[in-house]
C-alpha positions as CSV (number, residue, x, y, z in Angstrom):
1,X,0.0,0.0,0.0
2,X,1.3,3.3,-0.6
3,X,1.8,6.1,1.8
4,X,-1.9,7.4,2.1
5,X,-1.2,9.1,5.7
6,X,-0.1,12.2,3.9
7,X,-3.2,12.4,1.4
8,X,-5.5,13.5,4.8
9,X,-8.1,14.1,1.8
10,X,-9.0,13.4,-1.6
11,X,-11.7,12.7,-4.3
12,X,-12.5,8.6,-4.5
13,X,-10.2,8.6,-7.8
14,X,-7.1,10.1,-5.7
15,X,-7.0,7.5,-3.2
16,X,-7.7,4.7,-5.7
17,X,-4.6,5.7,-7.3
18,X,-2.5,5.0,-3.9
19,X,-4.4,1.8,-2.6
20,X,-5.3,-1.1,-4.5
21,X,-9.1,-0.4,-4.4
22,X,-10.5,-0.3,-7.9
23,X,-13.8,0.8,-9.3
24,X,-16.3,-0.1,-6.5
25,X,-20.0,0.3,-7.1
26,X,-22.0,2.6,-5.1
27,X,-22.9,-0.7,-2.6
28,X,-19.1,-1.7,-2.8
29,X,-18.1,1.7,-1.7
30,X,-20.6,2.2,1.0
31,X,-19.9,-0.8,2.6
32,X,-16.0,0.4,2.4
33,X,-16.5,3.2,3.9
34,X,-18.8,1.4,6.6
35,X,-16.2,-0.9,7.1
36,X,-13.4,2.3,8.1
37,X,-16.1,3.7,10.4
38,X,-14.5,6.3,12.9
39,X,-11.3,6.1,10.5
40,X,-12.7,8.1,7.1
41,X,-15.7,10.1,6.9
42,X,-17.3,11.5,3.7
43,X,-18.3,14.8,2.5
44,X,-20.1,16.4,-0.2
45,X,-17.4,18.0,-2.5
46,X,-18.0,21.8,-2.6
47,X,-17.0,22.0,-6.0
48,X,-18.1,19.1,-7.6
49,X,-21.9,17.8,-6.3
50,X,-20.9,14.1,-8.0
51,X,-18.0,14.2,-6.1
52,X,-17.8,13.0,-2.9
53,X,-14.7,13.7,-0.6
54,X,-13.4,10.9,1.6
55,X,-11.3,12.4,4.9
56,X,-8.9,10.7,7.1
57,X,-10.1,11.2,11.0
58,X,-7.2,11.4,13.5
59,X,-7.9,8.2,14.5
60,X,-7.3,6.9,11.2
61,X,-4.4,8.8,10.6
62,X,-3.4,7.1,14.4
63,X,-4.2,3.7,12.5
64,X,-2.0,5.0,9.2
65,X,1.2,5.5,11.6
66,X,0.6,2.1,13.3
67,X,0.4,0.0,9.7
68,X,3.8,2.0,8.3
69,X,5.8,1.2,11.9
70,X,4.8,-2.5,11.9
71,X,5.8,-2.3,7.9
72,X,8.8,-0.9,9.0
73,X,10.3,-3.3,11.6
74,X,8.6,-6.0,8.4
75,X,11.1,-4.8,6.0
76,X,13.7,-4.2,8.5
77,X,13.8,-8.1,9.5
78,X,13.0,-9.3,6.1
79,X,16.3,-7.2,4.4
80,X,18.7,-7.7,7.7
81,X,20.0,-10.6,5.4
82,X,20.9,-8.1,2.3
83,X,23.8,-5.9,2.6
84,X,23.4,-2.3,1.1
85,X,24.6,-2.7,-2.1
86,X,22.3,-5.4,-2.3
87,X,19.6,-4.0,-1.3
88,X,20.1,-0.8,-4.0
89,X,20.6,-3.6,-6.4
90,X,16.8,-5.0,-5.6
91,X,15.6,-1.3,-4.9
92,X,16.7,-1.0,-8.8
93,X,15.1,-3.9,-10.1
94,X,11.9,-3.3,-8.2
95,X,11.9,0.0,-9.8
96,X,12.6,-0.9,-13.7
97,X,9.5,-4.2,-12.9
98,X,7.3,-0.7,-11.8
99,X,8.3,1.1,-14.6
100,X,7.4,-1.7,-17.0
């Protein structure tokens, strides 16, 4: 997942672009936002009336911070074995597969 704790808000398309949620229906995305209840709330977009805004609560941003710590200490155990060079050598590779 990428680092959504910095988007705080966005339109539905925004924050499809950095989580792997894809085209939901109208059901789909209610009961997604049911599910983050207390984490996201939703708004009428001021701009747009189609649009409707999605905001991160505090306690979802608290929830955000947990998730990239445990990812962290993840990625710390699972690369102890690589040495630097090796692990710019699979950062590079992992990069030209994304590019691709």
């Amino acid at each position: 997942m990428g680092s959504t704790g910095s988007a705080g808000q966005g339109e539905r398309q925004h924050l499809r672009g950095s989580t792997p949620v894809g085209h939901p229906s109208v059901v789909e995305d209610e009961h997604l936002v049911g599910t983050l209840k207390g984490l996201a709330i939703r708004s009428p977009d001021p701009d747009d009336r189609r649009a409707i805004r999605v905001h991160v609560t505090d306690q979802g941003r608290a929830v955000l911070e947990q998730a990239d710590r445990a990812r962290d200490l993840v990625h710390e155990e699972v690369f102890a074995a690589l040495d630097e060079s090796e692990r710019a050598h699979l950062q590079s590779l992992l990069n030209k597969l994304d590019e691709h």
